[in-house]
C-alpha positions as CSV (number, residue, x, y, z in Angstrom):
1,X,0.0,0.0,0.0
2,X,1.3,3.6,-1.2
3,X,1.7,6.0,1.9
4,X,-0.4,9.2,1.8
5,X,0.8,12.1,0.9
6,X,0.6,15.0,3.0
7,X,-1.6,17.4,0.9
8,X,-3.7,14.1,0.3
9,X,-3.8,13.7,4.1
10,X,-4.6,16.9,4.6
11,X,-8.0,16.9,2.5
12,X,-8.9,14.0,3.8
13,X,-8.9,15.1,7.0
14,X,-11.0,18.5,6.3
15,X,-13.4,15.9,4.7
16,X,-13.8,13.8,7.4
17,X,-14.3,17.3,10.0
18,X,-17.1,18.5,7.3
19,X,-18.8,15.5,8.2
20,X,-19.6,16.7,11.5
21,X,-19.4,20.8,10.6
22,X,-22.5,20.8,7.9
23,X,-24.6,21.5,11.1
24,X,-23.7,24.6,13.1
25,X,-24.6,22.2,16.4
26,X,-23.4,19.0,15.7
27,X,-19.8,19.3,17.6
28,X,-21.3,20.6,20.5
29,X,-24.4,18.3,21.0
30,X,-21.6,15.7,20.7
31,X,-19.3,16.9,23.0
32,X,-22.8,17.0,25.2
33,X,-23.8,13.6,25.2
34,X,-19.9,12.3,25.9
35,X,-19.8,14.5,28.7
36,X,-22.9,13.0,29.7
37,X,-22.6,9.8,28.7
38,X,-26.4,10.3,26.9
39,X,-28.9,12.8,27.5
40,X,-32.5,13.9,26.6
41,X,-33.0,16.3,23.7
42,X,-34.2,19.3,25.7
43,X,-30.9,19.2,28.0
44,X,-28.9,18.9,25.0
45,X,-30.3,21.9,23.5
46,X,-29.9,23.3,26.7
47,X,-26.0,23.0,26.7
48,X,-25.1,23.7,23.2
49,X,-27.0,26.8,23.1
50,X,-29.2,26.1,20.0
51,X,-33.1,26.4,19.7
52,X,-35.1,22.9,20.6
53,X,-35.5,22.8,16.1
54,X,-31.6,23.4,16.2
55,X,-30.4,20.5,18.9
56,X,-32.7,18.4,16.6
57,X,-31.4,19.1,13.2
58,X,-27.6,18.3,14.9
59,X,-28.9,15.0,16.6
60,X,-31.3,14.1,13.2
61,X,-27.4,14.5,11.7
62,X,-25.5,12.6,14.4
63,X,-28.0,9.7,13.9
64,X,-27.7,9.4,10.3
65,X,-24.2,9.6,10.5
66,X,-23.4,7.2,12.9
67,X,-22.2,8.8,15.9
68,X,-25.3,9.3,18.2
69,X,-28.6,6.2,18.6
70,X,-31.9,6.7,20.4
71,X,-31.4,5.1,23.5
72,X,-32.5,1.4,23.0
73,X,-33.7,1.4,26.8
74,X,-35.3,4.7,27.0
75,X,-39.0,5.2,28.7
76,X,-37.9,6.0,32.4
77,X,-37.7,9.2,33.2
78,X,-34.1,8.9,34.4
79,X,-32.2,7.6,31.2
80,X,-31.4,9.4,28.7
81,X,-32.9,9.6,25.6
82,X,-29.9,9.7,23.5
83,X,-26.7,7.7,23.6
84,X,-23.4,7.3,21.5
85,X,-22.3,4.5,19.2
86,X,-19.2,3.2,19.7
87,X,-18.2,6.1,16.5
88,X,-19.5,8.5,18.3
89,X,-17.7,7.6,21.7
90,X,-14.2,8.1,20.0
91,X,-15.1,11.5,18.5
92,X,-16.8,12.8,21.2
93,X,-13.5,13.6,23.5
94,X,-11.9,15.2,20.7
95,X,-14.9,17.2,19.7
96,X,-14.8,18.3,23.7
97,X,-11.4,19.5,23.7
98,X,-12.2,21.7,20.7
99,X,-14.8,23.3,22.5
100,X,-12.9,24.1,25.4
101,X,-10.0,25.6,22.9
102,X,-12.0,27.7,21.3
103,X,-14.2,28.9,24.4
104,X,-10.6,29.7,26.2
105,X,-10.0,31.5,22.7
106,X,-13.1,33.3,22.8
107,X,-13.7,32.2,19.2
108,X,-16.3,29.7,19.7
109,X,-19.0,31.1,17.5
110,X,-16.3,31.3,14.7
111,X,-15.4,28.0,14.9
112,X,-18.9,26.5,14.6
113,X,-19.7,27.9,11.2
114,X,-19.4,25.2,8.3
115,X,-16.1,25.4,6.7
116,X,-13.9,27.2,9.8
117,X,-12.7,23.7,11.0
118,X,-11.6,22.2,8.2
119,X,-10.1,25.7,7.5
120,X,-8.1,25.9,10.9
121,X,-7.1,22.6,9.6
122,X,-5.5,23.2,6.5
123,X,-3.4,25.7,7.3
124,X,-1.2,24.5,9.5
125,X,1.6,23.7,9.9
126,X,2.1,25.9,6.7
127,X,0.6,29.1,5.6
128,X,-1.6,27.9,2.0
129,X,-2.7,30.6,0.0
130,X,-6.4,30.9,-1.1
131,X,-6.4,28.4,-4.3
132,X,-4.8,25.8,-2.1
133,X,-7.1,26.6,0.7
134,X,-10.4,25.8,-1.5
135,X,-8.7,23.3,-3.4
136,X,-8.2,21.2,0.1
137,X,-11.6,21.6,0.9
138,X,-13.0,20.5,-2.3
139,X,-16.7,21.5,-2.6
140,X,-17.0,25.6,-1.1
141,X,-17.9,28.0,-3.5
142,X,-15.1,30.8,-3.4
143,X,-17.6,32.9,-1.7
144,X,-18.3,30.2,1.4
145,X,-13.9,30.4,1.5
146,X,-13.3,34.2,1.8
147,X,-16.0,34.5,4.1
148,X,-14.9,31.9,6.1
149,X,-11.0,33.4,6.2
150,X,-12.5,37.1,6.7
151,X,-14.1,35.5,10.2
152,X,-11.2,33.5,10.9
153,X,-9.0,36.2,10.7
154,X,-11.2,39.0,12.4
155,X,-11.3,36.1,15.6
156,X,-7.6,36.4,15.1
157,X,-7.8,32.2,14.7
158,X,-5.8,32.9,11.5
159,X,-3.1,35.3,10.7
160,X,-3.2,36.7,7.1
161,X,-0.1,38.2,5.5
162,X,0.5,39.7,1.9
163,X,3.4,39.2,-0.3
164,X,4.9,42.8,-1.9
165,X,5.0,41.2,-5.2
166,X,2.3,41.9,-8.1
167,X,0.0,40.9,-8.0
168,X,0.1,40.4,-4.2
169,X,-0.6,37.2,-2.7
170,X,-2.4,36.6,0.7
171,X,-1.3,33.7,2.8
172,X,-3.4,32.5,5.6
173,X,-2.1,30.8,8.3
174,X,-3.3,29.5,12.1
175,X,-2.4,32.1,14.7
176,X,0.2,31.2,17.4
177,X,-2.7,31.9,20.1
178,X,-5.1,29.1,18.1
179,X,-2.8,26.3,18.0
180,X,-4.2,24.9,20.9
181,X,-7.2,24.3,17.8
182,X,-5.4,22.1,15.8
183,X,-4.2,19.3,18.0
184,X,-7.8,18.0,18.9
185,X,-9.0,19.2,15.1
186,X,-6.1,16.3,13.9
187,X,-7.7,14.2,16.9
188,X,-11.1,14.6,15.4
189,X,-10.7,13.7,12.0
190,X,-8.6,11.0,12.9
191,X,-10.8,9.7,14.8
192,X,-13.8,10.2,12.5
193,X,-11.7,8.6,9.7
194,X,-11.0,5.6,11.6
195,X,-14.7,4.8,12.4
């Protein structure tokens, strides 16, 4: 078997983090129910701070991915109503530690939105410009990108720097004080890409 190489790895990755970024909620009502160890819906929207529609949109996603079940057992009123599958177990620490990151960062809202993730991902360790960006991703619109890196560099999660030479080029790269992101990001896809 060839080895991957490191661009290759790269997208794959971001892929595999899309998977749980198409809904805003997802990560979080994740993180929830591994904290928890399961939950009802109404605590879960609770803790992610979505609307009751919201928390059900991210756990209608979690199902259908994989990663969260109804609880086989449920009907008392003490057990919760949703669980983890064994996917969803080994992303859920990961997905955790992200949170945390970014709430220390103060970027959390940032990070939530569809494509920041797999952004944060793929620029580090080196600065990409915005071609390789979207090519990494495969599937934004160039729209979805720049207003992704505008946001990710206005929550100073991404440090943007401009070459003097015509015409000039913009780099993108993760902030020294959002590194603590990409550790648990690399965790997460791993994770997902194992399951």
């Amino acid at each position: 078997m060839q080895e991957e190489t490191p661009d290759l790895s790269r997208r794959r990755d971001a892929e595999a983090l899309l998977d749980l970024a198409r809904c805003r909620y997802a990560l979080p009502v994740l993180a929830e129910l591994f904290t928890r160890s399961g939950a009802k819906g109404v605590t879960l929207a609770s803790a992610a701070g979505a609307s009751r529609a919201s928390a059900r949109r991210a756990l209608d996603a979690l199902i259908d991915a994989g990663y969260a079940a109804p609880n086989p057992g449920y009907g008392h009123p003490m057990r919760p109503e949703y669980v983890l599958t064994e996917r969803g177990r080994a992303a859920g620490e990961p997905a955790r530690r992200i949170l945390r990151a970014a709430d220390r960062l103060g970027v959390r809202d940032a990070a939530l939105h569809k494509w920041s993730l797999p952004v944060v991902l793929v620029t580090h360790p080196r600065a990409e410009t915005f071609t390789a960006i979207r090519e990494a991703l495969a599937g934004p619109t160039d729209r979805a990108v720049s207003l992704t890196l505008k946001r990710l560099v206005e929550a100073s999660v991404l440090d943007r720097d401009v070459s003097d030479g015509f015409p000039p080029r913009p780099r993108y790269a993760l902030a020294s004080r959002a590194r603590a992101l990409h550790a648990p990001l690399r965790a997460l896809a791993e994770a997902v890409r194992a399951a």
